[in-house]
C-alpha positions in Angstrom: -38.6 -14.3 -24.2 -36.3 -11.4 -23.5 -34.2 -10.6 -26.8 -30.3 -10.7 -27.1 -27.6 -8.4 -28.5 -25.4 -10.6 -30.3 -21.3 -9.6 -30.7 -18.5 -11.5 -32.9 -15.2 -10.5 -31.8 -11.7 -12.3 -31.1 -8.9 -11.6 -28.7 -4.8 -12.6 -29.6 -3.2 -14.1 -26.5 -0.4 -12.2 -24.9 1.2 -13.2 -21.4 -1.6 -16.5 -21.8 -1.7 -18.2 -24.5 0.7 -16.1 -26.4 0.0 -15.9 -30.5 -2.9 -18.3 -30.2 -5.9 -16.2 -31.8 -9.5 -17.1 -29.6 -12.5 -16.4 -31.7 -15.9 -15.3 -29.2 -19.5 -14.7 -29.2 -21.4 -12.5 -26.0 -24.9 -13.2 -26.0 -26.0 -10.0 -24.0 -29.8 -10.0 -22.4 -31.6 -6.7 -23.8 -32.4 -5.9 -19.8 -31.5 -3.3 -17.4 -30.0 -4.4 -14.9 -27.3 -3.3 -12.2 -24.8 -6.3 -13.4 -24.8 -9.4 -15.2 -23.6 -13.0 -14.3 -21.4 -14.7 -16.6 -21.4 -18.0 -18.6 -18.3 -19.2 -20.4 -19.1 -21.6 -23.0 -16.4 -24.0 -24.6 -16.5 -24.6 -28.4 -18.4 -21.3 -28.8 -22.2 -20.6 -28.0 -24.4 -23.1 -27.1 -27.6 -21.9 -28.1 -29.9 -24.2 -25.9 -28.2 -23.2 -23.0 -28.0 -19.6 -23.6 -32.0 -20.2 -24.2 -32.6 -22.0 -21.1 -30.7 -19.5 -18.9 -32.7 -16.8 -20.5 -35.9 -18.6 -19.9 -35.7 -19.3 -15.8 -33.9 -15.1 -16.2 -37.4 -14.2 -16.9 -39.1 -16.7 -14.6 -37.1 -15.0 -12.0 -34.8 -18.6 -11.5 -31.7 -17.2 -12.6 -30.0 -13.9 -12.8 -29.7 -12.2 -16.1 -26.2 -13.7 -17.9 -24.1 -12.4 -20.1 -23.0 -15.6 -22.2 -19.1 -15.7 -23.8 -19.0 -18.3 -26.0 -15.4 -19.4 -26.8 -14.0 -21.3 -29.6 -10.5 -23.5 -29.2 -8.0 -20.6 -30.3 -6.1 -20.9 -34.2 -2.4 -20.3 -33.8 -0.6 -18.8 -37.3 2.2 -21.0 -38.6 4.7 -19.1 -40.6 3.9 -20.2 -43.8 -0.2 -18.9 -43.5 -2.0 -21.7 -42.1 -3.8 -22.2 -39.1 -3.3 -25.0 -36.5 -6.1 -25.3 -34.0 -5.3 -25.4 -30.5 -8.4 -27.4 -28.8 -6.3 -30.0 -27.1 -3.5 -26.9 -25.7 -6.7 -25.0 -24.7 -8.7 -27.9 -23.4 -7.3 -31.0 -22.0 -3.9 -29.7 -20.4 -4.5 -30.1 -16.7 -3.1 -26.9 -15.8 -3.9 -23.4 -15.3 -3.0 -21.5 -18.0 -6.3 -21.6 -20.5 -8.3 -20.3 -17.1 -5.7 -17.3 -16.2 -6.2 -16.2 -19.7 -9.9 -16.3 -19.4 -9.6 -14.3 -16.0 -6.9 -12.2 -16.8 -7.0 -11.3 -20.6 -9.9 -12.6 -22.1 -13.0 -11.0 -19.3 -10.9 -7.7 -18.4 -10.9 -7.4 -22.5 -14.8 -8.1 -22.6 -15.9 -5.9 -19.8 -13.4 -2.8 -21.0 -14.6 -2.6 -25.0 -17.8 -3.5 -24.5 -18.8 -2.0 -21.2 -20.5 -5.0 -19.8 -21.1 -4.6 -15.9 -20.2 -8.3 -14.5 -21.0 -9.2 -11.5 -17.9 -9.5 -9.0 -19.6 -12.5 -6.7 -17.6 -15.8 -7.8 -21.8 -17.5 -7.2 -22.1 -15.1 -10.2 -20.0 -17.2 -12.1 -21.0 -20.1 -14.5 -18.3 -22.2 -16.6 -19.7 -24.7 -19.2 -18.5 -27.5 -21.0 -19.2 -30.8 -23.2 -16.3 -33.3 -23.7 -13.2 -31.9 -23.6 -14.7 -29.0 -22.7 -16.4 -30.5 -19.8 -13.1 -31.6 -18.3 -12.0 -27.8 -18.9 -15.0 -26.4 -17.5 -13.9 -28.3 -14.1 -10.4 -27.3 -14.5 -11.2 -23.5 -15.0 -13.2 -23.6 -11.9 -10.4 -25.9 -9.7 -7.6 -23.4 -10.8 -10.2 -20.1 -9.8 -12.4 -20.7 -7.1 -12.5 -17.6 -5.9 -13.6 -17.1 -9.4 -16.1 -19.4 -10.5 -18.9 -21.4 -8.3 -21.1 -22.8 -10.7 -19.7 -25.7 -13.4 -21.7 -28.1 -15.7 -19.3 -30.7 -17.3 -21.1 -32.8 -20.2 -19.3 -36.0 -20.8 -16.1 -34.4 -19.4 -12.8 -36.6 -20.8 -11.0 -36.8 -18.0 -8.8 -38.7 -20.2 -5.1 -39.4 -20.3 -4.3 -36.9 -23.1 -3.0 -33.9 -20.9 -2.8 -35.6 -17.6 -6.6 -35.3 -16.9 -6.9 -38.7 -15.8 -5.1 -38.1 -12.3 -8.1 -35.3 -11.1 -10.9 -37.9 -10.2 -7.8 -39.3 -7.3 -7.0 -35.0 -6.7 -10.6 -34.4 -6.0 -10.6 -37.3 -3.3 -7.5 -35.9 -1.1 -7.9 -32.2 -1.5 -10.4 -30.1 0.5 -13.7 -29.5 -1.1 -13.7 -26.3 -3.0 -17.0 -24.4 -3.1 -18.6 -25.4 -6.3 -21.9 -26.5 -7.3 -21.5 -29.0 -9.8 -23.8 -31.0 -12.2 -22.3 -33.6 -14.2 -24.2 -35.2 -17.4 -22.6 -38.9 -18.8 -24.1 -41.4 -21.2 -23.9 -45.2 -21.7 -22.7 -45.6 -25.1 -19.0 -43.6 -24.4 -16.1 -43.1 -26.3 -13.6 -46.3 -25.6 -9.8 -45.5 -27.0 -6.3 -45.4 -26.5 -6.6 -42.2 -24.3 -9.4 -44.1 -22.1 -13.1 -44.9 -21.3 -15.3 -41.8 -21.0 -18.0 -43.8 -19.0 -15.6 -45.4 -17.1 -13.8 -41.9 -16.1 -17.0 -39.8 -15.5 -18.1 -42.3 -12.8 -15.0 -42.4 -11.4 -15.4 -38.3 -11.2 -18.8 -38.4 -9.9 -18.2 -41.2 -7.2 -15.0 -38.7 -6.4 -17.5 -35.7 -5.6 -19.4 -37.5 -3.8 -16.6 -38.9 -1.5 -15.5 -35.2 -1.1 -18.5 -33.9 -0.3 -19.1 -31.7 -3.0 -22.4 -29.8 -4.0 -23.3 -31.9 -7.1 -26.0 -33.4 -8.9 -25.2 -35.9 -12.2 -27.8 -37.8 -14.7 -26.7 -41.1 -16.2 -28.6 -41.5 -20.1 -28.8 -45.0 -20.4 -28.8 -46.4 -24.4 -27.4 -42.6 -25.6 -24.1 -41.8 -26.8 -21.5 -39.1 -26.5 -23.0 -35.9 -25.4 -26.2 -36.5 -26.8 -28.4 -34.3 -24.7 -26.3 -31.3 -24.8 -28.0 -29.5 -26.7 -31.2 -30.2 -25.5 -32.9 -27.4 -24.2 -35.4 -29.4 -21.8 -32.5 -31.1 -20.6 -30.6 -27.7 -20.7 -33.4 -25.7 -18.4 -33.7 -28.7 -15.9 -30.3 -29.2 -14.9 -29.8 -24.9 -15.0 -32.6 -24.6 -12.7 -30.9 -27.1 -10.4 -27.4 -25.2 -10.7 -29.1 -21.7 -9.6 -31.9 -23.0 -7.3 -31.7 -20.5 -4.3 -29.6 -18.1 -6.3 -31.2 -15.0 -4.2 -30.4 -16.4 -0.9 -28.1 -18.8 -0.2 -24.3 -18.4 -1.3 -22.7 -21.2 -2.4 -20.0 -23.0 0.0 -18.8 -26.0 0.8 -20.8 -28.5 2.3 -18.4 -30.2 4.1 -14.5 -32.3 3.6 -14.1 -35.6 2.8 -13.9 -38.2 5.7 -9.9 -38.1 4.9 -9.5 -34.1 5.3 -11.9 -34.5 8.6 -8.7 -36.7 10.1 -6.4 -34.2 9.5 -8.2 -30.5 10.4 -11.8 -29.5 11.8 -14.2 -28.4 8.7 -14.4 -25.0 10.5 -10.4 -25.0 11.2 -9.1 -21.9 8.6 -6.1 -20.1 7.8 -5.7 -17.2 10.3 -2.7 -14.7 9.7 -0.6 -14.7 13.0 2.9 -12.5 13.9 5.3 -15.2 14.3 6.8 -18.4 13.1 7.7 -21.1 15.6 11.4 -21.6 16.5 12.0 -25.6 17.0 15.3 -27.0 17.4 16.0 -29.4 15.2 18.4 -32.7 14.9 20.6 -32.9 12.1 22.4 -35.4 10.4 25.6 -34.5 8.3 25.5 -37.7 6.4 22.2 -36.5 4.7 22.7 -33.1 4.8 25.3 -32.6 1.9 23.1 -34.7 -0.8 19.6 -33.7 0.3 17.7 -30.0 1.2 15.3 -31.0 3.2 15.5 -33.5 6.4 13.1 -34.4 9.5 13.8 -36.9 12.0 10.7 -39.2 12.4 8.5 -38.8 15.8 9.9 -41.9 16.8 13.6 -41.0 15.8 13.8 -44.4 14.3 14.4 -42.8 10.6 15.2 -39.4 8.6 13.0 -38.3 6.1 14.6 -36.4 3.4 13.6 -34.6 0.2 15.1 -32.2 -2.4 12.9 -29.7 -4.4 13.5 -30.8 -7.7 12.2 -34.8 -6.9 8.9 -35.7 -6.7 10.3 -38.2 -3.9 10.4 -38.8 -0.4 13.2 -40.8 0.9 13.4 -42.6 4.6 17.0 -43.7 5.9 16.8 -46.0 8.7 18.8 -44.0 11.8 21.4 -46.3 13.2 25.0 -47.3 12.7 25.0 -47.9 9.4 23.1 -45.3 8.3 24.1 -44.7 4.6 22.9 -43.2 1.4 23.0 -46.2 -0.6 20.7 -47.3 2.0 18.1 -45.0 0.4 13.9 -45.8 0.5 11.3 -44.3 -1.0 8.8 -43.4 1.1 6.5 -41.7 -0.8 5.5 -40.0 -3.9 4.4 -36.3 -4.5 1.6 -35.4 -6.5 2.9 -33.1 -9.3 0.4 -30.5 -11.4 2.0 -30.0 -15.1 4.0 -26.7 -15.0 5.0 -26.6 -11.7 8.2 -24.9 -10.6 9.0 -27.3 -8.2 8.4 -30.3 -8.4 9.4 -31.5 -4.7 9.5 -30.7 -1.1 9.9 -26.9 -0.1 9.6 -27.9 3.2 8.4 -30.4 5.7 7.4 -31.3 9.4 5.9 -34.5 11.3 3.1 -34.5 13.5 2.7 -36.6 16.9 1.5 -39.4 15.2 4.6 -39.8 12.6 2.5 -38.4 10.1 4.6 -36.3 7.3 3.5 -32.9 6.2 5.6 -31.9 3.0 5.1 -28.6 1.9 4.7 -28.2 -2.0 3.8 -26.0 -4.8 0.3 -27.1 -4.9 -0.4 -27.5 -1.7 0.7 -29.3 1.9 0.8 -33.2 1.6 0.1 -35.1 3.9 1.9 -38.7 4.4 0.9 -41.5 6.3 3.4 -43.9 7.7 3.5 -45.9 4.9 3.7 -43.6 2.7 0.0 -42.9 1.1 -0.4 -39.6 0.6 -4.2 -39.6 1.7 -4.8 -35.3 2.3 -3.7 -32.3 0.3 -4.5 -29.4 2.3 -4.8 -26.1 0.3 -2.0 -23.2 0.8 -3.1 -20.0 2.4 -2.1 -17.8 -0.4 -1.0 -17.7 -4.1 2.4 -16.5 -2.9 5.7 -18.7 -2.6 5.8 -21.1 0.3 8.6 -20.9 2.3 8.5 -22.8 5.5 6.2 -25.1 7.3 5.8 -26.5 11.0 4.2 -28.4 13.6 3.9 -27.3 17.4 0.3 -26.2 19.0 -1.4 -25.8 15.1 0.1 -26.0 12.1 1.9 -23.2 10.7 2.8 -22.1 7.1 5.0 -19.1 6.5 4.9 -17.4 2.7 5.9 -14.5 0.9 2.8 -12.9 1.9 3.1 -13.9 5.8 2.7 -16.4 8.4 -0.5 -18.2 9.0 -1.7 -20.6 11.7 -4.7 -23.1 11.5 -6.2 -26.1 14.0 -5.3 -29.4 13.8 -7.6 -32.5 14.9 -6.1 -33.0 18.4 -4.4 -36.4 18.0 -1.7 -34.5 15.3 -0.3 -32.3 18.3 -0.8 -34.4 21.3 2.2 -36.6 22.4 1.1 -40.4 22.8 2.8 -43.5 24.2 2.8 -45.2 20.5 4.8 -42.1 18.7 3.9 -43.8 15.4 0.8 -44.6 14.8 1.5 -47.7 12.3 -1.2 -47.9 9.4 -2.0 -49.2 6.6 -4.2 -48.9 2.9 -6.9 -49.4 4.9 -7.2 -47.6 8.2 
């Protein structure tokens, strides 16, 4: 088996992570070659999988891989001691332990050490057991443009940093192009934060709603991460996670049934020169308590919304219209750390439906008020605007952008609102 170059080092946090100290081990293949792929290991190196990978390397399985083992970071207190960071690094559902990997952490790597990664996101391999299986996930959800390939051991999606709400994320947002395989055991961690078993199935059954490239094993009568560090186990689900490496890029295979209702699988964002112009009716009883407000298809009721409430409100229109007359009509899904929390902006479709432009993403609201479809934002820029005439139409700081709609959402009808419910 081809030999391995081994480096300690450790990196200080500074716009990510600031003062939090990350310890790290690169397990570099003693092979030329034009450029690497890259693992990122949680909890440092995991020496079975680092094994495995270089095995099916040399069986010509897998590209050569650079591994980065990282441990949970140590942040100094002022009095000398050391307070470890796993759950801050690891369980947080947000974006910032990911940004430092891309951002600080690999730039750091490549630059000292003068490590050729490849650019190609398939080139790209986050790993995890536990909490950092959930992370894994996370890292890859937060940079797909980034990272393709994820294996999440017993992931704790786990109400301890808000984890719990991705399995119900994963069913309404477009499928992001990942290849996934998922391990989980019978005999689970059961506490205050949650059941392990009970979450991971719910993850897997999500990923299979949405369509997602993924694979899972169920070990019946083992406990907690018992296999991962097996090296069998290791090399068989590695070989599945880089079969057709050589030839066949990774991409989604297709949305959820849900996402399918809203937009064509093949409907993308196209930049275009100009925003529509659509007259709007107003209301002056709303308009001095609330930013946002759309009359509803049927102009039986205003929507309205503010940016700083993860609500949205419906006033029935007529005589006695009034704001203590207030009804929630839906509720936003919120990421921890967002700006804003609320509407930026919204629109309604032929059908009645409500599309509420947010931070993370355009929301889509039945008439009801389930919000069944997140659609994903064009770029990483600010969202400004959004509306509805022959496509739909988002307008950010970087431009203005167009993309198809499934025909009923633009298509006037006899019944303006199509009535639904949990079900339909």
């Amino acid at each position: 088996m081809t030999k391995l170059t081994r480096i300690d080092d450790s990196l200080i946090g500074s716009k990510f992570k600031p003062g939090m100290k990350f310890r790290f081990q690169l397990a570099i293949p003693c092979v030329d070659t034009e450029s690497f792929a890259m693992l990122i290991e949680h909890d440092g190196p995991n020496e079975e999988n680092i094994n495995s990978m270089l095995k099916l390397a040399d069986e010509g399985k897998a590209p050569y891989c650079v591994s980065i083992g990282v441990f949970s970071s140590e942040l100094l207190m002022p009095d000398g001691s050391e307070r470890n960071m796993r759950m801050n690094n690891y369980d947080y559902f947000d974006r910032e332990y990911g940004d430092f990997l891309v951002y600080e952490l690999i730039p750091y790597i490549k630059a000292k050490y003068n490590i050729n990664f490849s650019e190609s996101a398939d080139m790209h391999f986050v790993s995890g057991g536990s909490s950092g299986g959930i992370s894994a996930f996370v890292i890859a959800w937060f940079h797909p443009d980034y990272f393709h390939r994820v294996f999440m051991c017993a992931p704790s999606f786990m109400a301890l940093g808000r984890g719990n709400e991705l399995p119900y994320l994963i069913r309404k947002y477009e499928t992001k192009p990942f290849r996934i395989f998922e391990e989980y055991y019978e005999n689970e961690i059961n506490d205050y934060s949650g059941w392990i078993r009970s979450i991971d199935e719910q993850t897997r059954e999500s990923l299979i709603f949405a369509n997602y490239d993924f694979k899972y094993k169920f070990f019946q009568g083992e406990s907690h991460c018992e296999r991962y560090h097996d090296e069998n186990t290791a090399y068989e689900r590695n070989e599945w996670i880089w079969h057709d490496w050589k030839d066949t890029p990774i991409t989604a295979p297709g949305n959820s049934p849900r996402v399918d209702s809203i937009v064509p699988f093949e409907s993308k964002w196209e930049k275009c020169e100009s925003f529509p112009q659509i007259e709007k009716e107003t209301c002056e009883k709303l308009c001095n308590s609330y930013e946002n407000i759309v009359l509803s298809n049927d102009k039986m009721a205003w929507y309205a919304a503010n940016k700083d409430d993860d609500n949205i409100y419906m006033f029935v229109r007529d005589e006695n219209l009034s704001l203590n007359r207030r009804i929630t009509h839906a509720m936003l899904h919120t990421i921890p750390n967002q700006k804003i929390k609320g509407a930026i902006h919204m629109a309604v479709d032929k059908t009645d439906r409500l599309f509420v432009l947010t931070e993370i993403g355009i929301q889509c609201v039945r008439t009801f008020g389930a919000i069944d479809v997140i659609l994903d934002l064009p770029d990483n820029s600010n969202a400004l605007k959004i509306a509805i005439t022959d496509a739909l139409y988002v307008q950010t700081e970087n431009g203005i952008y167009k993309r198809e709609l499934c025909k009923e959402h633009i298509t006037e009808s006899e019944e303006k609102r199509q009535q639904t419910n949990y079900y339909d």
